[in-house]
C-alpha positions in Angstrom: -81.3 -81.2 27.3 -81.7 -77.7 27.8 -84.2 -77.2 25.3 -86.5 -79.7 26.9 -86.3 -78.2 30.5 -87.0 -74.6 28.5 -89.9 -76.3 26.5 -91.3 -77.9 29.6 -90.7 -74.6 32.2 -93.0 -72.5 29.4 -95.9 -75.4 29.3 -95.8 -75.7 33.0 -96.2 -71.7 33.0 -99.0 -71.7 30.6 -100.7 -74.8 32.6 -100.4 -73.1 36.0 -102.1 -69.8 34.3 -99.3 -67.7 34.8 -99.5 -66.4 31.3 -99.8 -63.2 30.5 -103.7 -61.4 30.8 -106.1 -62.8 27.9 -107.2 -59.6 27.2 -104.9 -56.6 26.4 -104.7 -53.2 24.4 -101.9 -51.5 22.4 -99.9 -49.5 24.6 -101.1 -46.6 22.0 -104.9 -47.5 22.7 -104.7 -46.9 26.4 -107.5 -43.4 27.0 -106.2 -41.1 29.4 -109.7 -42.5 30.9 -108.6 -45.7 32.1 -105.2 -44.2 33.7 -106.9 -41.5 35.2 -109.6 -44.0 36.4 -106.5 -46.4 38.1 -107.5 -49.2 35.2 -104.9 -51.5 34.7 -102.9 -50.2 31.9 -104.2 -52.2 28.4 -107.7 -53.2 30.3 -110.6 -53.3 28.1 -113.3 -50.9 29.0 -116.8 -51.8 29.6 -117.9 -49.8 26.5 -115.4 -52.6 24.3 -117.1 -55.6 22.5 -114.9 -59.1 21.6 -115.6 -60.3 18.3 -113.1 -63.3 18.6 -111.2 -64.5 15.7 -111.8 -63.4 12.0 -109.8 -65.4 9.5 -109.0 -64.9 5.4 -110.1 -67.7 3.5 -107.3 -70.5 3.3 -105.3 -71.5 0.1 -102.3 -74.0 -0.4 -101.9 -74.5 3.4 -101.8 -71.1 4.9 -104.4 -68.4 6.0 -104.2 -64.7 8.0 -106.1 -64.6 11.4 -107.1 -61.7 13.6 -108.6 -61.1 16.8 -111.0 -58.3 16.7 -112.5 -55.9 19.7 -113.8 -52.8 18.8 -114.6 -49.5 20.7 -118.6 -48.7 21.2 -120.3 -47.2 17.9 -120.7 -43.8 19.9 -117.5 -42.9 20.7 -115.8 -39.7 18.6 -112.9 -42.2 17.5 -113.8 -45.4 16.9 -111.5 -48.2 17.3 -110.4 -51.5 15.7 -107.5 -53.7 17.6 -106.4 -56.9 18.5 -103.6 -59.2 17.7 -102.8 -59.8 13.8 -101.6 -63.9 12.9 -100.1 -64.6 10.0 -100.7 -68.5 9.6 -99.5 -69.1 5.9 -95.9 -71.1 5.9 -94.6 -69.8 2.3 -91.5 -67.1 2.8 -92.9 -63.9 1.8 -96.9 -64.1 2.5 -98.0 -62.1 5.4 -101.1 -61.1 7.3 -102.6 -58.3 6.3 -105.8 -56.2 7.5 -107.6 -53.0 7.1 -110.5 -51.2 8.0 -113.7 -49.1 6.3 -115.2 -46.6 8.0 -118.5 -45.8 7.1 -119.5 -42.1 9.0 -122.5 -40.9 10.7 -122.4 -37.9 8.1 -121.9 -40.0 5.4 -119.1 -40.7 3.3 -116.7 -43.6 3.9 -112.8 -43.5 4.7 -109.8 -46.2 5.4 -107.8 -47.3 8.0 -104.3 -47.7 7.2 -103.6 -51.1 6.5 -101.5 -53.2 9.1 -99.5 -56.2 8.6 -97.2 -58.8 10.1 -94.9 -61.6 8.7 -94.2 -62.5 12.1 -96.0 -65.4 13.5 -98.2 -62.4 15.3 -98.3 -58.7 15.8 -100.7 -56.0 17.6 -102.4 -53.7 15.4 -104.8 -50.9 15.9 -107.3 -48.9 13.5 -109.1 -46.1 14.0 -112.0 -43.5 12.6 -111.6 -39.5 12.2 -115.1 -39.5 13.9 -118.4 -41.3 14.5 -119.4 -44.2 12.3 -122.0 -45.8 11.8 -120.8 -49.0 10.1 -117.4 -50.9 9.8 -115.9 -53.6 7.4 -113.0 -55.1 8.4 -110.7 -56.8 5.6 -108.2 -59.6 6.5 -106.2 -61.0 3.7 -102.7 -62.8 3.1 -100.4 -60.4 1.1 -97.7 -61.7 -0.9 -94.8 -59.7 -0.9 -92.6 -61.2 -4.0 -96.1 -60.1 -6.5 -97.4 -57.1 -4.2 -100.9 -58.4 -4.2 -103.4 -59.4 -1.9 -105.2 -62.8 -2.0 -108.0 -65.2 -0.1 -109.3 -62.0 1.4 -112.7 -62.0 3.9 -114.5 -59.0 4.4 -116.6 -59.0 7.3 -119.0 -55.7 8.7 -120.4 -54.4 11.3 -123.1 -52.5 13.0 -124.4 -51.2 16.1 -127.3 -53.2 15.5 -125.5 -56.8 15.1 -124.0 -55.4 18.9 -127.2 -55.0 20.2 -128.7 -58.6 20.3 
C-alpha cells in the first residue's frame, strides 16, 4: 500500500508541474556571469542553443540517449552539456559520449569521454578555445568486451545555428 500512495504522490507532483526546472546546467557549468548577473543558479544563458535529444543507433533492445545544449560558437570555451541516458537493459552496457573539437586555428582535439550506467547522469564537455565545428559521438559501451558499439556521430556548425 505504501508504494502505491508513493507512486501516486510523485505522478500527482509531476501532473501539477511541480517538477524540477526543464532546463538546468551542471553545477560546474555555472559562469561567474550568471551569479554575478543574480541568474538563477543552472539557468541557460541567452547565448545557449537546445539541440534536444541525440540517440546511438539501437541494437538487441537497448540504445544511449543525450540531451545536447551547447555554448555559442564565439565563446573562448566552448561547451557541450546535458543529461546522459543510458536506455540499453543488458548488465554491463552503458551510455557513453564524447566530443570533437574542431579549432578556429585549425587542428582538432577531444573531449574526455563521459558515461553513465545509471538510468541518467549530467555530463559536461568543453574546448581549450574557439572552435569552429563540433562532432558529438554517443554510443553504448560494453563494459565486459571494453568496446563501443551502435555509435551516431552527429556535427555541428555555426552555420546549421544560424537558420
Amino acid at each position: 500500500m505504501r508504494r502505491t500512495f508513493f507512486a501516486g504522490a510523485i505522478l500527482a507532483t509531476l501532473v501539477t508541474g511541480l517538477s524540477a526546472p526543464a532546463v538546468a546546467l551542471p553545477a560546474a557549468a555555472n559562469t561567474s556571469a550568471n551569479v554575478s548577473a543574480g541568474a538563477p543558479a543552472g539557468a541557460l544563458t541567452s547565448a545557449d542553443y537546445r539541440l534536444g535529444p541525440v540517440r546511438s543507433s539501437a541494437a538487441h533492445g537497448g540504445y544511449a540517449k543525450a540531451t545536447v545544449r551547447i555554448t555559442s560558437f564565439g565563446a573562448e570555451t566552448f561547451k557541450v552539456y546535458g543529461t546522459l541516458y543510458d536506455r540499453d537493459p543488458h548488465r554491463g552496457h552503458c551510455a557513453y559520449i564524447r566530443a570533437r573539437f574542431h579549432y578556429m586555428g585549425g587542428g582538432t582535439g577531444w573531449a574526455r569521454p563521459r558515461g553513465t550506467c545509471a538510468p541518467s547522469g549530467r555530463y559536461e564537455l568543453s574546448s581549450d578555445g574557439e572552435i569552429k565545428r563540433v562532432d558529438i559521438k554517443i554510443c553504448v559501451y560494453d563494459r565486459r568486451t571494453r568496446s563501443l558499439g551502435h555509435c551516431r556521430v552527429d556535427s555541428i556548425r555555426n552555420e546549421d545555428l544560424a537558420n
